[in-house]
Biopython code that builds the backbone (N, CA, C, O; Angstrom):
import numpy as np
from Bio.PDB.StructureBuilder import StructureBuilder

atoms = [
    (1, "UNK", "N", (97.651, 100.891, 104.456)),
    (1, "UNK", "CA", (97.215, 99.860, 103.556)),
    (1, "UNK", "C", (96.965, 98.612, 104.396)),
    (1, "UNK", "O", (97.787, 98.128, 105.175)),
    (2, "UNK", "N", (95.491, 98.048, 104.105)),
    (2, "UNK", "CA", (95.609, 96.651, 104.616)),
    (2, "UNK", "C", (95.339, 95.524, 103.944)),
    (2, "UNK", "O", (95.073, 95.674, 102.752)),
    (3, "UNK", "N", (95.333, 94.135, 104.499)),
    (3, "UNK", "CA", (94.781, 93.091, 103.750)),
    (3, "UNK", "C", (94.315, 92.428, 104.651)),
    (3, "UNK", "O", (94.827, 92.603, 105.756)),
    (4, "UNK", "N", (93.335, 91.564, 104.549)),
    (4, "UNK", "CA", (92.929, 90.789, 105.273)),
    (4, "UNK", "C", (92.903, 88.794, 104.832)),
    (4, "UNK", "O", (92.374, 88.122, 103.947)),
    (5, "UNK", "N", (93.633, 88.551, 105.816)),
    (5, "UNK", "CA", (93.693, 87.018, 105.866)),
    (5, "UNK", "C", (92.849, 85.766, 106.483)),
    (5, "UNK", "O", (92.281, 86.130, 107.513)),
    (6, "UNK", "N", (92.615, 84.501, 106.188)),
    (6, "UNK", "CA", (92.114, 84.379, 107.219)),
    (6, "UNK", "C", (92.673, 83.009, 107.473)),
    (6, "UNK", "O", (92.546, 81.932, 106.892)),
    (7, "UNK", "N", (93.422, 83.461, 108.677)),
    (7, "UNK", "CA", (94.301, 82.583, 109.506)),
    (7, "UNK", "C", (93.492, 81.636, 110.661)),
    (7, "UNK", "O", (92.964, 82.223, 111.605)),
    (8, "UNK", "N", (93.426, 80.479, 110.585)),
    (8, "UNK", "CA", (93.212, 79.645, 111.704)),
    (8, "UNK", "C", (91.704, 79.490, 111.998)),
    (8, "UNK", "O", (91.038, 79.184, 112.987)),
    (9, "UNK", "N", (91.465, 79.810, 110.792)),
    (9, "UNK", "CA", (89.521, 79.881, 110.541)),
    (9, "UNK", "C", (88.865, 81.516, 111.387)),
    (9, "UNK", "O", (87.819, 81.611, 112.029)),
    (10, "UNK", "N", (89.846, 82.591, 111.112)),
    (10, "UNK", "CA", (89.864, 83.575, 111.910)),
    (10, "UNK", "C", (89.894, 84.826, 110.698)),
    (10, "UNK", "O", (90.459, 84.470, 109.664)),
    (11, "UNK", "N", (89.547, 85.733, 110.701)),
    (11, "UNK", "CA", (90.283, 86.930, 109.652)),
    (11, "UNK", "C", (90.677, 87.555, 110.297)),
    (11, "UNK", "O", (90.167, 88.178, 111.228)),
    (12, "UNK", "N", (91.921, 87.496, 109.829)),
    (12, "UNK", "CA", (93.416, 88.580, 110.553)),
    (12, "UNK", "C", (93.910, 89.381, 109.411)),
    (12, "UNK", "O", (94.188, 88.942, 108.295)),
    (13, "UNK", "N", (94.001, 90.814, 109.889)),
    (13, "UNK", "CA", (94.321, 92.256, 109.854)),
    (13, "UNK", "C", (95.655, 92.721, 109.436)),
    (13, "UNK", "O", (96.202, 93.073, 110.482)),
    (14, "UNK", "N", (96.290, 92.866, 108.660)),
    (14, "UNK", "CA", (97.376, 93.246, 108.594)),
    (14, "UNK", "C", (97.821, 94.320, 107.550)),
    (14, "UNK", "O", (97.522, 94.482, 106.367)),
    (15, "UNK", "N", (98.777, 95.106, 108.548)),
    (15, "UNK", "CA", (98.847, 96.936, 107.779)),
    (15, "UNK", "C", (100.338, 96.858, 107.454)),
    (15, "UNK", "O", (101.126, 96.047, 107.940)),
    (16, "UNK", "N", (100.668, 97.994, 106.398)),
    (16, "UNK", "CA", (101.806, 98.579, 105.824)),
    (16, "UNK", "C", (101.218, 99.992, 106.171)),
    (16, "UNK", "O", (100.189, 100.533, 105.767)),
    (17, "UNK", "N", (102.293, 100.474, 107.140)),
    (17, "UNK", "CA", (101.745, 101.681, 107.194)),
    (17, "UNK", "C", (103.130, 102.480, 106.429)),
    (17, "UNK", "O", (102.932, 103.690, 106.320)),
    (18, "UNK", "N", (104.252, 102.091, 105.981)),
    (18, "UNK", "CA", (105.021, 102.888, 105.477)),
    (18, "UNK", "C", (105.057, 102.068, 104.415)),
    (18, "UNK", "O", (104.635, 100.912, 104.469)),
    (19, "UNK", "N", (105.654, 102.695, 103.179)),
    (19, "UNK", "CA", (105.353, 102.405, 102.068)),
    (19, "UNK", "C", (107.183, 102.996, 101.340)),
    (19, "UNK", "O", (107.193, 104.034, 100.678)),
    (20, "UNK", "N", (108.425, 102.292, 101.549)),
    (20, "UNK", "CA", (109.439, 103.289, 101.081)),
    (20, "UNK", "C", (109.616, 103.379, 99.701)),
    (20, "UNK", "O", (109.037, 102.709, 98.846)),
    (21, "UNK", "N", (110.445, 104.242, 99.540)),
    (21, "UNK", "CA", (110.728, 104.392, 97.946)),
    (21, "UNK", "C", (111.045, 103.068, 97.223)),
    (21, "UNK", "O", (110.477, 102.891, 96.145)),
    (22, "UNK", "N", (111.905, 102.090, 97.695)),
    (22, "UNK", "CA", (112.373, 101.139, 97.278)),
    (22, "UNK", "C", (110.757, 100.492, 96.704)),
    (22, "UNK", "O", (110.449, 100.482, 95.512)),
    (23, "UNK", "N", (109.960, 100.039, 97.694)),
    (23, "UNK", "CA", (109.054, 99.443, 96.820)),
    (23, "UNK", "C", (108.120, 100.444, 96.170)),
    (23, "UNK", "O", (106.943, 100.085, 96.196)),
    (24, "UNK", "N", (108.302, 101.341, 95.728)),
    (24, "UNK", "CA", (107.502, 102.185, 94.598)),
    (24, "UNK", "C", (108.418, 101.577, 93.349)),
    (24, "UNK", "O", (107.915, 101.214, 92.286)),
    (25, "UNK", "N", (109.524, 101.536, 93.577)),
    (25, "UNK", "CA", (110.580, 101.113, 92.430)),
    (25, "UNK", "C", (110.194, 99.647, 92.204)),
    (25, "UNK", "O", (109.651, 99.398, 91.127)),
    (26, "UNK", "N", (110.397, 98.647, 93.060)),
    (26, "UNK", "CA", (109.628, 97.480, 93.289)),
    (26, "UNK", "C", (108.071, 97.085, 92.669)),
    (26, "UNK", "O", (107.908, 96.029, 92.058)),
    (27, "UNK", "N", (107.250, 97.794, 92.836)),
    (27, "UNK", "CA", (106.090, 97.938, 92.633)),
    (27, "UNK", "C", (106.091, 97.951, 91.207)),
    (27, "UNK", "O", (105.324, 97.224, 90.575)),
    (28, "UNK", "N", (107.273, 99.086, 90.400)),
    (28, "UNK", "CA", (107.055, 99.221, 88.950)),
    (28, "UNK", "C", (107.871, 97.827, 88.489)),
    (28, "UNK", "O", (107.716, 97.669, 87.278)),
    (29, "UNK", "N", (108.384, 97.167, 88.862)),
    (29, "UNK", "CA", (109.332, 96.167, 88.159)),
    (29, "UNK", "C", (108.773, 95.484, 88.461)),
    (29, "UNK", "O", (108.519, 94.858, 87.432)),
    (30, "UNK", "N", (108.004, 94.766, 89.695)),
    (30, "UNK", "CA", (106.837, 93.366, 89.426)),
    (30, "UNK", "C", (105.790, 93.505, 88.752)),
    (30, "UNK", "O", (105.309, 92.417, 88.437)),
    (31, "UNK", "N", (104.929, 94.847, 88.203)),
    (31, "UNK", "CA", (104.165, 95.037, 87.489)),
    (31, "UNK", "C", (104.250, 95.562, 85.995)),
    (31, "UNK", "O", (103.377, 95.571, 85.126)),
    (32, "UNK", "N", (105.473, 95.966, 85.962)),
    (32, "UNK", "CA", (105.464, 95.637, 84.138)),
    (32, "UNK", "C", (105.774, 94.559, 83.812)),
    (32, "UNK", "O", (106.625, 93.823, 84.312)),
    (33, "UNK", "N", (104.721, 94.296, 82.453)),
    (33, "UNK", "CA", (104.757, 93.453, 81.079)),
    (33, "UNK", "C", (103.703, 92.118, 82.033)),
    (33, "UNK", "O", (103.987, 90.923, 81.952)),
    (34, "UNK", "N", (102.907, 92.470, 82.601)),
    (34, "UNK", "CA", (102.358, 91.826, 83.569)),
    (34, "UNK", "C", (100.732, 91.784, 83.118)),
    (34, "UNK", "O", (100.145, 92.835, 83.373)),
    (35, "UNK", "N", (100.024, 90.871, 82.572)),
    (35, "UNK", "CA", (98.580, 90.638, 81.466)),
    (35, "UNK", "C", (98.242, 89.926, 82.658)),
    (35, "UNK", "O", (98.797, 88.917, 83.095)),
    (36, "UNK", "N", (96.863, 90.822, 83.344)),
    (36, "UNK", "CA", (96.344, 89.765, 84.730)),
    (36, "UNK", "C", (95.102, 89.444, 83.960)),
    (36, "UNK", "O", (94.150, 89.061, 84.640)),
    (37, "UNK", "N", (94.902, 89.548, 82.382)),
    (37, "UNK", "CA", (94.062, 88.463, 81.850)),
    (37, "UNK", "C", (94.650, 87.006, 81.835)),
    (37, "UNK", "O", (93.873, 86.088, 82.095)),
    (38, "UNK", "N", (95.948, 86.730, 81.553)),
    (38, "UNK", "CA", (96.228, 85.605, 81.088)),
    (38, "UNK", "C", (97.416, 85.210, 82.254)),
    (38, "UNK", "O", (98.363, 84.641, 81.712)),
    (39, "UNK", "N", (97.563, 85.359, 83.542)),
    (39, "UNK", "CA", (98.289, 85.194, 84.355)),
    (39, "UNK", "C", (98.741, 84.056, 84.143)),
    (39, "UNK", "O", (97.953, 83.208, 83.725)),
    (40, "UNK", "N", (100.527, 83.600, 84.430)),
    (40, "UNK", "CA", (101.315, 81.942, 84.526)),
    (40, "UNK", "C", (101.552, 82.185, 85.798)),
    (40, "UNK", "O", (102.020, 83.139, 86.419)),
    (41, "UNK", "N", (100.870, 80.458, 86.252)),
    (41, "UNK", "CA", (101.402, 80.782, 87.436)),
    (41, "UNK", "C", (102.917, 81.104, 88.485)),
    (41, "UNK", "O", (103.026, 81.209, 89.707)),
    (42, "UNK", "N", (103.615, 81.163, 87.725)),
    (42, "UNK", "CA", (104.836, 81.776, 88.083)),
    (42, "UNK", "C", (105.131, 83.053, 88.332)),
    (42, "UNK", "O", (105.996, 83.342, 89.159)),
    (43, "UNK", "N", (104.227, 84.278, 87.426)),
    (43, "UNK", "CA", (103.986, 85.293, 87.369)),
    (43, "UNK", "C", (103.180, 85.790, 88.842)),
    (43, "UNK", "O", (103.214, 86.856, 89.457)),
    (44, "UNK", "N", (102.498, 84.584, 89.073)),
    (44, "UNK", "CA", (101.491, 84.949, 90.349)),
    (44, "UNK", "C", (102.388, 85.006, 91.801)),
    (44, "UNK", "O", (102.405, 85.696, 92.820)),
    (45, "UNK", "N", (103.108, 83.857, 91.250)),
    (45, "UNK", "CA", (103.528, 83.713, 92.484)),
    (45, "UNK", "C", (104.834, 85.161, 92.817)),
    (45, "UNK", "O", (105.446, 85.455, 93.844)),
    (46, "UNK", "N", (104.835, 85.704, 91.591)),
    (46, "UNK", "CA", (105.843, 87.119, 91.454)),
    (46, "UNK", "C", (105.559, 88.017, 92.329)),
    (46, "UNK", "O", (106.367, 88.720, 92.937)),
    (47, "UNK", "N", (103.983, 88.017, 92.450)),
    (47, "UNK", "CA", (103.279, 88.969, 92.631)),
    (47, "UNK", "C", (102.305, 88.924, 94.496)),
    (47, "UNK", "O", (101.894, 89.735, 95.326)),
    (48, "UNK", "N", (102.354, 87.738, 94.340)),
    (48, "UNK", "CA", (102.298, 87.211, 95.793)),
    (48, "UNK", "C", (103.779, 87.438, 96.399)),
    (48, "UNK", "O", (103.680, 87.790, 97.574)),
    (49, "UNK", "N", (104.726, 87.374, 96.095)),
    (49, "UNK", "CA", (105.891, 87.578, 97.098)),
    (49, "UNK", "C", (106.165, 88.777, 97.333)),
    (49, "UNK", "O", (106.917, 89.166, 98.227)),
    (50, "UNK", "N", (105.137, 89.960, 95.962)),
    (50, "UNK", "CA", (105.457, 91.284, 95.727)),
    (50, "UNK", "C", (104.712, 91.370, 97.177)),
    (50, "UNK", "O", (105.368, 91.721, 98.157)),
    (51, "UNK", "N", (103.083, 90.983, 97.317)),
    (51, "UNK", "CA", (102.533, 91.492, 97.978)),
    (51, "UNK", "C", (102.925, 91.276, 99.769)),
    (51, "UNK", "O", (102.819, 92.201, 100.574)),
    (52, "UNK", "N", (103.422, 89.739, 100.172)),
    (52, "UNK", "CA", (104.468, 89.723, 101.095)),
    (52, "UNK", "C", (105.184, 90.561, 100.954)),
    (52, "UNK", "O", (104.797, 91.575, 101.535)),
    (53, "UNK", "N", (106.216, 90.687, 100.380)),
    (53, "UNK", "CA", (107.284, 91.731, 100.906)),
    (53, "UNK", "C", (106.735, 93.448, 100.902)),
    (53, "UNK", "O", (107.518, 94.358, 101.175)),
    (54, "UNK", "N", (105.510, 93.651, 100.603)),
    (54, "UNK", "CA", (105.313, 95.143, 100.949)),
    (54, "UNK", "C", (104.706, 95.187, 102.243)),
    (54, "UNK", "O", (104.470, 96.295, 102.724)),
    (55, "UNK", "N", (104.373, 93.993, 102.975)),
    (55, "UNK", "CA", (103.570, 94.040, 103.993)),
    (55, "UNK", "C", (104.961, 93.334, 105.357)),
    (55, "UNK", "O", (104.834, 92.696, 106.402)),
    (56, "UNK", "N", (106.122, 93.864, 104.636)),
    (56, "UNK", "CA", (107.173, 93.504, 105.461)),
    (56, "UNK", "C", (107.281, 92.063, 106.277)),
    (56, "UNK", "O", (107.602, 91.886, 107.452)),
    (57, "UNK", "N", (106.880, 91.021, 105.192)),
    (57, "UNK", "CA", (106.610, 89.595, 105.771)),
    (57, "UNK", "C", (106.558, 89.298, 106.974)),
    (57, "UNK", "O", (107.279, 88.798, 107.837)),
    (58, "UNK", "N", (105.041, 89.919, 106.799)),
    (58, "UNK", "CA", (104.638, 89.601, 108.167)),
    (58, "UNK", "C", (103.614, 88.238, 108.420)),
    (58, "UNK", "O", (103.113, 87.770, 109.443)),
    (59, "UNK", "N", (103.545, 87.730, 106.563)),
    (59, "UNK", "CA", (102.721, 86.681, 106.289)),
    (59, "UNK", "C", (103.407, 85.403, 105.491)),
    (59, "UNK", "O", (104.602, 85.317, 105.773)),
    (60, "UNK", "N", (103.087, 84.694, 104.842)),
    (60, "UNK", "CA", (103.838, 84.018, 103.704)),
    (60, "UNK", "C", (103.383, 83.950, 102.214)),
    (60, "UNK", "O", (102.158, 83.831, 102.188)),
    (61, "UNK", "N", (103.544, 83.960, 101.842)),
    (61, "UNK", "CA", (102.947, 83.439, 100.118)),
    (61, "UNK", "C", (102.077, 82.555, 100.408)),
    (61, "UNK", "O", (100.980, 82.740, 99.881)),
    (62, "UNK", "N", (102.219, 81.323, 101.306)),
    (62, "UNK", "CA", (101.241, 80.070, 101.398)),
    (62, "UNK", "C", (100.097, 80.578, 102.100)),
    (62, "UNK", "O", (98.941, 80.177, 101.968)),
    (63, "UNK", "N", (100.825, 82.211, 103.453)),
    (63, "UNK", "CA", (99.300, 82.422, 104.037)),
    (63, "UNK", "C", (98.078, 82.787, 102.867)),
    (63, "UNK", "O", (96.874, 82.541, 102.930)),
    (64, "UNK", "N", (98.887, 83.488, 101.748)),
    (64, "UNK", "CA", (97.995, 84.514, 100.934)),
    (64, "UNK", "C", (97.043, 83.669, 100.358)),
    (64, "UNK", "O", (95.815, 83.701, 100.428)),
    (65, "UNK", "N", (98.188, 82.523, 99.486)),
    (65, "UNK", "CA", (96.930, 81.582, 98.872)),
    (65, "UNK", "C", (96.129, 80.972, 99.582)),
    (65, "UNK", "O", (95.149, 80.620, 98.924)),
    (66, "UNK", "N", (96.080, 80.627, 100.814)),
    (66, "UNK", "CA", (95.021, 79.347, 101.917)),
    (66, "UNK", "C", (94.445, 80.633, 102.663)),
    (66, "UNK", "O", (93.496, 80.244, 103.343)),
    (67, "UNK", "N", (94.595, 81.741, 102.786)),
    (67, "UNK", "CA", (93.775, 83.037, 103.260)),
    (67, "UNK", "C", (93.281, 84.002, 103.051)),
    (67, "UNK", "O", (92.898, 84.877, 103.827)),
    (68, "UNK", "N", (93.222, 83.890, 101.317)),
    (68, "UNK", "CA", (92.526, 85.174, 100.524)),
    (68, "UNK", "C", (91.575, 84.153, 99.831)),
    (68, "UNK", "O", (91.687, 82.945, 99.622)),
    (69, "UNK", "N", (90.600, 85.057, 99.549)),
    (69, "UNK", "CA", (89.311, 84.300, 98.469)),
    (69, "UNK", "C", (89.653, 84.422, 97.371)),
    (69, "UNK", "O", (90.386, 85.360, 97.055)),
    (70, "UNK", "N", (89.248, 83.567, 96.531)),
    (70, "UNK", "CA", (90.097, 83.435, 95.116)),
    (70, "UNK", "C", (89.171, 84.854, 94.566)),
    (70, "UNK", "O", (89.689, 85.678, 93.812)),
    (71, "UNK", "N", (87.801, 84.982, 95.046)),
    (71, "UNK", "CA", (86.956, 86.476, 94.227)),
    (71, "UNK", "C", (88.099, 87.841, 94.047)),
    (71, "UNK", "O", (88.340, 88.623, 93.127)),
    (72, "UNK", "N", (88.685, 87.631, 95.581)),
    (72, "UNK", "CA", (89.600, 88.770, 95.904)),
    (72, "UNK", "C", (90.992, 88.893, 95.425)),
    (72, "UNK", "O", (91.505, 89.993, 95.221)),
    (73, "UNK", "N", (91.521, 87.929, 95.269)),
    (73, "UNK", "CA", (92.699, 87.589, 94.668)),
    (73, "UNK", "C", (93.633, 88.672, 93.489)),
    (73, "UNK", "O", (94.767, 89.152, 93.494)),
    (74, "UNK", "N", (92.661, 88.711, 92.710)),
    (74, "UNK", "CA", (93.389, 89.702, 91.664)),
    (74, "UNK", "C", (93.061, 91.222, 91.864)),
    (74, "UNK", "O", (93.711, 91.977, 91.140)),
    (75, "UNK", "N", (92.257, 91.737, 92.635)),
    (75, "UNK", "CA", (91.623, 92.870, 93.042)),
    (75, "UNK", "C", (92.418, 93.470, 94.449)),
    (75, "UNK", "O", (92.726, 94.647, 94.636)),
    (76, "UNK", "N", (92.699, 92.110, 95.545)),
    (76, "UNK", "CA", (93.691, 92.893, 96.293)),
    (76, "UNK", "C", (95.174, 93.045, 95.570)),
    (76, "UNK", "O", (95.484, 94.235, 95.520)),
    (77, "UNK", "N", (95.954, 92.365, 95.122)),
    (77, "UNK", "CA", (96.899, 92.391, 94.240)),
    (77, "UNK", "C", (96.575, 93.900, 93.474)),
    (77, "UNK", "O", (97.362, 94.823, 93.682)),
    (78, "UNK", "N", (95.622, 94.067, 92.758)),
    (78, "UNK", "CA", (95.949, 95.522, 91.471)),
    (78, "UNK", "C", (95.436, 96.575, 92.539)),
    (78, "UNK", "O", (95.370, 97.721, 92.095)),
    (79, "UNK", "N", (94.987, 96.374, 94.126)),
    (79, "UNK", "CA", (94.400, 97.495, 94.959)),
    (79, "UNK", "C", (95.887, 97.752, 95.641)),
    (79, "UNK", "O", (96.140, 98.902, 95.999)),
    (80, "UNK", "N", (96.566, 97.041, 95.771)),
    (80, "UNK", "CA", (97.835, 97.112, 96.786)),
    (80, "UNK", "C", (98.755, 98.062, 95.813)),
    (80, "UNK", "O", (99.366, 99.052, 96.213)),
    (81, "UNK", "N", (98.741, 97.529, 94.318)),
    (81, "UNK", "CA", (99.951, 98.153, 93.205)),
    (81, "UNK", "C", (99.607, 99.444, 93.116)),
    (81, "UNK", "O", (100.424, 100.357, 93.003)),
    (82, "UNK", "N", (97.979, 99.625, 93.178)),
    (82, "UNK", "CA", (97.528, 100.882, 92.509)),
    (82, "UNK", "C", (97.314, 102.153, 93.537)),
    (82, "UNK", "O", (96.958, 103.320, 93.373)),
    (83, "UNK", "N", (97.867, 101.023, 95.161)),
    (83, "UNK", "CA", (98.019, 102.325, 96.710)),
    (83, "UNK", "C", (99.454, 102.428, 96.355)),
    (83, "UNK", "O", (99.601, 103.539, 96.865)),
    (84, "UNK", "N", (100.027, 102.294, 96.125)),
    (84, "UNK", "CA", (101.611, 102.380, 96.096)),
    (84, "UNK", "C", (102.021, 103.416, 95.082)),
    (84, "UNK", "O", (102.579, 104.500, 95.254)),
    (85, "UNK", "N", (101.573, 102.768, 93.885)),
    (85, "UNK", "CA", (101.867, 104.148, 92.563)),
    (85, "UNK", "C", (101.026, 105.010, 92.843)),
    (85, "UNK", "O", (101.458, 106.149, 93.022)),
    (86, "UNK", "N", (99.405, 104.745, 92.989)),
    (86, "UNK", "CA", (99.052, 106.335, 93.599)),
    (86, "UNK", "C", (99.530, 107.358, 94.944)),
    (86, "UNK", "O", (99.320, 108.569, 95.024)),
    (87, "UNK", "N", (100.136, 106.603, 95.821)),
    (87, "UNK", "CA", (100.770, 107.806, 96.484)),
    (87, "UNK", "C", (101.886, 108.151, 96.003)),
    (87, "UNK", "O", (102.486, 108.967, 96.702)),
    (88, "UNK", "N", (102.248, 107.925, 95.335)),
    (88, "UNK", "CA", (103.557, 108.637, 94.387)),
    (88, "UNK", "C", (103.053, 109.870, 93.700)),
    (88, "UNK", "O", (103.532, 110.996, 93.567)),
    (89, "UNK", "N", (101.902, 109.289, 93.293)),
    (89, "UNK", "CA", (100.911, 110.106, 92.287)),
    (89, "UNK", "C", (100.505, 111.464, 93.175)),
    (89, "UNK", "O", (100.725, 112.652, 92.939)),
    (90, "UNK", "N", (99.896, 110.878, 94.176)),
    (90, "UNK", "CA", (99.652, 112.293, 95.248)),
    (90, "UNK", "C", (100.747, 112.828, 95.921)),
    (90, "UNK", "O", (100.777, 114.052, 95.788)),
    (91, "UNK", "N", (101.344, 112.535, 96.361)),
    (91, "UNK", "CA", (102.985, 113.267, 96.253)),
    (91, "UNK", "C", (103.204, 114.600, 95.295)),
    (91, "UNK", "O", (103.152, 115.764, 95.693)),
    (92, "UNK", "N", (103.467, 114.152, 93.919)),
    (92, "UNK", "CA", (103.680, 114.517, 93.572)),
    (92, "UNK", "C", (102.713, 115.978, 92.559)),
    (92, "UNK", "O", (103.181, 116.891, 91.880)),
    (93, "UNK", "N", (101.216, 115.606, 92.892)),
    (93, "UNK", "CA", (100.267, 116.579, 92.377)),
    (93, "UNK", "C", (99.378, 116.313, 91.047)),
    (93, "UNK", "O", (98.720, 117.062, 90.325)),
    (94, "UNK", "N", (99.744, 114.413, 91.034)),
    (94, "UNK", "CA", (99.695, 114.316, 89.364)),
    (94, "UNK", "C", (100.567, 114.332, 88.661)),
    (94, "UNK", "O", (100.592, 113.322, 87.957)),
    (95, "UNK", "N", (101.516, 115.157, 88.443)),
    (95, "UNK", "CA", (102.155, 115.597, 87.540)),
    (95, "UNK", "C", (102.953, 114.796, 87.069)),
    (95, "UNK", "O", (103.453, 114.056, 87.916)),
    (96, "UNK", "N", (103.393, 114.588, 85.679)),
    (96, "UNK", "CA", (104.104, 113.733, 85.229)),
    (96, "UNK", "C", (105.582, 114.915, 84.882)),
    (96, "UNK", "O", (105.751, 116.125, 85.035)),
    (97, "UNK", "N", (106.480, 113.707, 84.326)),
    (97, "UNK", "CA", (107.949, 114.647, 84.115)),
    (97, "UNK", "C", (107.654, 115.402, 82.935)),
    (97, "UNK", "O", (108.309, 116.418, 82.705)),
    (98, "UNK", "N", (107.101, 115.173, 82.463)),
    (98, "UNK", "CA", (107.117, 116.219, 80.699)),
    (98, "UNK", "C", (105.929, 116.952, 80.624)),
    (98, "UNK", "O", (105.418, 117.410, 79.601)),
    (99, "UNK", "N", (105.405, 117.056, 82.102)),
    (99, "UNK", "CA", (104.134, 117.912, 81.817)),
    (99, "UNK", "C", (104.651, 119.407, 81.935)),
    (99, "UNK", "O", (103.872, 120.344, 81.762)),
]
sb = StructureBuilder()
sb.init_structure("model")
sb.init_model(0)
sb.init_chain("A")
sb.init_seg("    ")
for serial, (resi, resn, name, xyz) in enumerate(atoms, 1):
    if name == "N":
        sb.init_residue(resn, " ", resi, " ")
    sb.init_atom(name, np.array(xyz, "f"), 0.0, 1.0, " ", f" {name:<3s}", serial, name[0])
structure = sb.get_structure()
């Protein structure tokens, strides 16, 4: 998984290449009850620390906001949630528990 920042009038690269269980668990508890129509910004900033800490702060919350484009903003956020629960998803074959 990557994101891209752009640090120092530069775009800088940065990977999660492991992904542990903890934040799959993580992943589901910053993203429920979570309306990214009507986002507070408190909620954002939930979700910005989500996205720091999966990338093993290797950035800050302040890099994300002064180094992501606001176009990209909510799209890397639901692309990062939706690599995380989908490899759970491929893991597992799809399959849900009551299937």
């Amino acid at each position: 998984m990557q994101i891209i920042l752009r640090m120092d009038k530069k775009d800088k690269t940065f990977t999660a290449d492991f992904i542990s269980a903890r934040m799959v668990r993580r992943t589901i508890e910053v993203s429920e009850g979570i309306n990214f129509e009507s986002l507070k910004p408190e909620e954002l900033d939930k979700l910005i620390d989500y996205i720091v800490e999966l990338f093993s702060n290797q950035f800050t919350r302040d890099d994300v906001y002064d180094g992501l484009s606001s176009k990209d903003l909510l799209s890397t956020i639901t692309n990062c949630i939706n690599e995380v629960v989908g490899g759970m998803t491929e893991s597992t074959g799809g399959e849900g528990k009551n299937e």
